[in-house]
FIGU-582460 format. One record per residue (C-alpha): x, y, z. Coordinates in steps of 0.5 Angstrom, whole numbers, padded with zeros to 4 digits, always signed. Layout:
<atoms>
XYZ ...
</atoms>
This chain:
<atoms>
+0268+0137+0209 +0267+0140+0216 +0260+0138+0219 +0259+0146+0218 +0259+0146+0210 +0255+0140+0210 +0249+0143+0214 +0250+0149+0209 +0249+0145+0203 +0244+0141+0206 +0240+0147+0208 +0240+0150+0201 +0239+0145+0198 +0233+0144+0201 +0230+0151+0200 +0233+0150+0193 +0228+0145+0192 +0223+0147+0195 +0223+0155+0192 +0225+0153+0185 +0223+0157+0180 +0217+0159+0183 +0219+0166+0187 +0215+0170+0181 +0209+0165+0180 +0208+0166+0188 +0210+0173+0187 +0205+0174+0183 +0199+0170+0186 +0201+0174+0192 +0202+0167+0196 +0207+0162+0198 +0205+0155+0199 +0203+0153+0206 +0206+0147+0206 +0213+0150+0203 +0213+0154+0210 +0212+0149+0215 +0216+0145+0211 +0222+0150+0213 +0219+0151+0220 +0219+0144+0222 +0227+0144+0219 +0228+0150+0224 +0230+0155+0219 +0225+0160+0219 +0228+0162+0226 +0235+0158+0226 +0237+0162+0232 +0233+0159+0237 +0238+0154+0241 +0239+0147+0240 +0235+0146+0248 +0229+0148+0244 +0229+0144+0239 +0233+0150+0235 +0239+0150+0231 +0242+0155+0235 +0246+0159+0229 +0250+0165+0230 +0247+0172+0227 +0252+0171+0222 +0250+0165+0220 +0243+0166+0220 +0245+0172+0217 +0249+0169+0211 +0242+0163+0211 +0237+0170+0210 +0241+0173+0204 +0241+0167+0201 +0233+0166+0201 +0233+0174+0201 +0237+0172+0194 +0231+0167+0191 +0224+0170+0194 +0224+0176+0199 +0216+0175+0201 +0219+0168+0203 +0225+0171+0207 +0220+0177+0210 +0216+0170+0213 +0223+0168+0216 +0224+0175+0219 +0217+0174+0222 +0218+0168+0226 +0225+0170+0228 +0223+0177+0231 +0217+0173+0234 +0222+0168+0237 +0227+0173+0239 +0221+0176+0243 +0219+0170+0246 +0227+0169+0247 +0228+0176+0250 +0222+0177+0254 +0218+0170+0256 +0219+0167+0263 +0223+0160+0262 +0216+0156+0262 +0213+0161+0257 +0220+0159+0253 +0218+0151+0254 +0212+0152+0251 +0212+0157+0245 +0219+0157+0243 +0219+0148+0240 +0212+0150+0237 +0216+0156+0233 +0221+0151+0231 +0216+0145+0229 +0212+0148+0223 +0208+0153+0227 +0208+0160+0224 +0208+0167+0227 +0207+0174+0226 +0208+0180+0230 +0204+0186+0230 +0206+0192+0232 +0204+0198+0227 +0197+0202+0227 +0194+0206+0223 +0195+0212+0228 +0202+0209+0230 +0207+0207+0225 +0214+0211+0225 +0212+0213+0232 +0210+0207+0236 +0209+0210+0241 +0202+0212+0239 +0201+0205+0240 +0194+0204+0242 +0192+0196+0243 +0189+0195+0249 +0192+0189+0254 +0188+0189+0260 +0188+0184+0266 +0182+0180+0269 +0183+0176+0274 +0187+0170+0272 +0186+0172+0264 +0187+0178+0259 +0183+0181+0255 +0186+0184+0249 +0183+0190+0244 +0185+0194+0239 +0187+0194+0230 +0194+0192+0227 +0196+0193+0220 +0201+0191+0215 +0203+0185+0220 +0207+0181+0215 +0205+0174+0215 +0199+0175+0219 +0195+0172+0213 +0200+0165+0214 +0201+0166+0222 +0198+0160+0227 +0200+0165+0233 +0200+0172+0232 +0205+0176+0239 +0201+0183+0240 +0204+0189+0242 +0199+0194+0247 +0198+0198+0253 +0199+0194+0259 +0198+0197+0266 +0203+0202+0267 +0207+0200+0261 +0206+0196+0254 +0206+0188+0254 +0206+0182+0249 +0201+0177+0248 +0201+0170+0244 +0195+0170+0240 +0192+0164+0236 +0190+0166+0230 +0183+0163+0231 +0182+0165+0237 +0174+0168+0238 +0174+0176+0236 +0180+0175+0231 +0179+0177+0225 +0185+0177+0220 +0184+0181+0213 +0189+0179+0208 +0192+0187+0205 +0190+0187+0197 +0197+0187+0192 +0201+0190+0196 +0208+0195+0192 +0213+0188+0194 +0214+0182+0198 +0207+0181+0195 +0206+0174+0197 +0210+0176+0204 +0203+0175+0207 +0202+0181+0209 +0195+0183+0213 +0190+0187+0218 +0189+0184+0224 +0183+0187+0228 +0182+0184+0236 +0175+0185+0239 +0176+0184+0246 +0180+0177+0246 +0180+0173+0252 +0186+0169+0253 +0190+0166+0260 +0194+0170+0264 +0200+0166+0261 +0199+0168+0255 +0202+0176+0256 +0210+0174+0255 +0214+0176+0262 +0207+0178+0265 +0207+0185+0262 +0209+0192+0265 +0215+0192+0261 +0217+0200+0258 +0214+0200+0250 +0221+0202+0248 +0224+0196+0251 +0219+0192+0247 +0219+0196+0240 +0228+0195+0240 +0228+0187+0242 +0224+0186+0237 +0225+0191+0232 +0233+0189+0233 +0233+0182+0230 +0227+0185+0224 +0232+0190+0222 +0238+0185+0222 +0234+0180+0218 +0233+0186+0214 +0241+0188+0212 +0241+0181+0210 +0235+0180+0206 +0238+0187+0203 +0244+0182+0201 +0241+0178+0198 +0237+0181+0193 +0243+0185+0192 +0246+0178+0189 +0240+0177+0185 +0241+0183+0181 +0248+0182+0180 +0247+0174+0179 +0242+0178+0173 +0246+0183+0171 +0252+0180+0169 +0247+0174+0165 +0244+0179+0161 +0250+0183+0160 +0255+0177+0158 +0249+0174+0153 +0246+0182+0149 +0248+0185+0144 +0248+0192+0143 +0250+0195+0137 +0253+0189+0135 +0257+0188+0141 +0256+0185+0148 +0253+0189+0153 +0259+0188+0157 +0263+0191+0152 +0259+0197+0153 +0262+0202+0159 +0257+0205+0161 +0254+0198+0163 +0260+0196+0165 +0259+0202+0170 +0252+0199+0172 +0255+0193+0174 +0261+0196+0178 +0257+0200+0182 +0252+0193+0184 +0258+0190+0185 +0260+0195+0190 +0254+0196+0193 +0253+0188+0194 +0260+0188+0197 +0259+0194+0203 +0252+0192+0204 +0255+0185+0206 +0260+0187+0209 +0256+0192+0214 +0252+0186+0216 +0257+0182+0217 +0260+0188+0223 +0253+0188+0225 +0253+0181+0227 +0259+0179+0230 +0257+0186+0234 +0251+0182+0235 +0254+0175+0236 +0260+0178+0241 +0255+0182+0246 +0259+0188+0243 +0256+0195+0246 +0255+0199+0240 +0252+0193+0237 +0245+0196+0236 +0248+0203+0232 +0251+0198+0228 +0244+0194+0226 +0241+0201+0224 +0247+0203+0220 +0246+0196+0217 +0239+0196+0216 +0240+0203+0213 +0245+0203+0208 +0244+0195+0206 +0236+0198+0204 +0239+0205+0200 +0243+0201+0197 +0238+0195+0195 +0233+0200+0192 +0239+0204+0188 +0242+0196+0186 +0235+0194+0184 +0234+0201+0180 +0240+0199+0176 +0239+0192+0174 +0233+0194+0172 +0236+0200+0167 +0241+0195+0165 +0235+0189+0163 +0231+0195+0160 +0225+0192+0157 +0228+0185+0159 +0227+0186+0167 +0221+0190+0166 +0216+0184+0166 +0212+0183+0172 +0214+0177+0176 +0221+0178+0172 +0228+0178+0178 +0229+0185+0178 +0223+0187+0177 +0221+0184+0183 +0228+0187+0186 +0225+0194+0185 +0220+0193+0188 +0221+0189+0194 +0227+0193+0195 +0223+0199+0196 +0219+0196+0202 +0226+0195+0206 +0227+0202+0206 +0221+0203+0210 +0220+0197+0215 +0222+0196+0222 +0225+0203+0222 +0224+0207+0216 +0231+0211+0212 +0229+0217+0216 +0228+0214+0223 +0235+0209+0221 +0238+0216+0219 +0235+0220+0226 +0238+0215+0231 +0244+0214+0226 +0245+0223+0228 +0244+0223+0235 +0249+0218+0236 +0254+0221+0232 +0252+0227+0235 +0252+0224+0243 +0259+0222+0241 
</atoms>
């Protein structure tokens, strides 16, 4: 058995150890145990794409992506923590200098928790309505402004704040417990409910100079699409995974419930159903795949191929969802229940990092720049 394999088994068994059976009940308490996420923190498997000379494990997009389908596949609120702390990783990869890296990026990978902050109240789909303010004052920054639905903010020891700074936008690593910090967690979100999910408010925050990544002034789209590029990836792959759980749930159900005297696998318009989830599991696999070895390879149509990812791996998480819920009926419509959780979790992945219709924007104008 390679090396490879061994650490894939080893990491899985731990995460299996540590989720359980417990993905509904966090589900419906709307938390995960803080101890479950530092644990897997401190293991660097919230952010495995951090590289080894930041005590990271330096996984591939492929790799990594092939961890979130399966941690996708037990509990999405878990993987959206995971999908938070690796946009905040690959942010502070991508824009911090190389002492900001030294400092940040080994706390990421040691059990320190992290959100990113982008949405407002006047700036969701159109981040450039931001309007946070970041502002210079001698040797310090101070920092205002009000962020919603930042997912794992409610866990989050550091919180990077994306707002206006000098001619452009910057990002700032905010300690949660810092003086005007003021953390609400969002009361029963549709899905992902124990992702952590919270409003942030910051009222005049003073911070050291060094804590504004690449000193600031960089263009707002630059920031928005190096963050967002990993969020939407993470996001293909989470779709991946509980496309896997409906199948996993659906050819359960329909191999052991008897309809009419016969199994519901020898019903055809069943049988249907689980075709199209097999289908929709396999595109939704392969389109990640493409994305992250595009990713992996530097390729230049790779940020084309993450929205086309995300988009398709989303619509077909939702469709999936609603499907194996028809097939479990009154089985799969109990609150905590795997694909009632799917159907509802899945919905929320068409709308973050990008909604269907921004994906389906960007996908035109691309077809159309061709």
């Amino acid at each position: 058995m390679s090396t490879t394999v061994t650490e894939e088994t080893g990491e899985r068994a731990l995460i299996a150890r540590l989720v359980g059976d417990r993905a509904g009940a966090w589900d419906l308490a709307g938390e995960i145990p803080t101890s479950v996420l530092r644990e897997l923190g401190r293991q660097g498997l919230l952010c495995a794409q951090v590289p080894e000379r930041y005590t990271g494990r330096g996984y591939t997009s492929e790799r990594n992506g092939e961890l979130t389908a399966y941690v996708g596949s037990l509990c999405s609120s878990l993987r959206s923590v995971m999908t938070s702390q690796g946009m905040a990783a690959w942010t502070v990869q991508r824009l911090a200098d190389a002492g900001q890296r030294q400092a940040y990026l080994p706390q990421l990978t040691g059990g320190k928790l992290a959100a990113v902050a982008f949405s407002e109240t006047e700036a969701g789909s159109d981040l450039s309505a931001i309007g946070t303010r970041i502002t210079e004052d001698g040797d310090e920054v101070v920092v205002d402004g009000a962020k919603v639905w930042v997912t794992g903010a409610s866990y989050a020891d550091l919180v990077l704040v994306v707002g206006r700074c000098a001619d452009g936008a910057g990002v700032v690593v905010v300690p949660a417990d810092a003086p005007g910090v003021r953390i609400e967690k969002v009361a029963d979100p549709l899905g992902c409910r124990a992702a952590g999910h919270a409003s942030v408010r910051l009222d005049s925050v003073r911070l050291p100079s060094s804590a504004l990544l690449g000193g600031g002034g960089q263009p707002l789209p630059l920031l928005v699409t190096t963050a967002l590029a990993y969020g939407r990836m993470s996001v293909a792959w989470g779709c991946v995974g509980i496309l896997r759980a409906c199948l996993d749930a659906v050819t359960a159900h329909a191999r052991t419930r008897c309809q009419s005297g016969r199994p519901l696998a020898e019903h055809q318009l069943v049988v249907r159903h689980v075709a199209e989830l097999l289908v929709a599991e396999q595109s939704a696999t392969r389109v990640s795949e493409h994305a992250s070895r595009c990713w992996d390879g530097g390729a230049p149509d790779q940020v084309t191929a993450t929205v086309l990812a995300k988009y398709l791996s989303s619509v077909h998480a939702v469709r999936g969802a609603a499907s194996a819920v028809q097939v479990l009926a009154s089985a799969g419509a109990t609150d905590g229940h795997v694909v009632a959780r799917a159907y509802r979790d899945a919905k929320l992945m068409e709308i973050i990092e990008g909604s269907s219709e921004i994906c389906q924007l960007i996908l035109g104008q691309h077809a159309l720049s061709r």
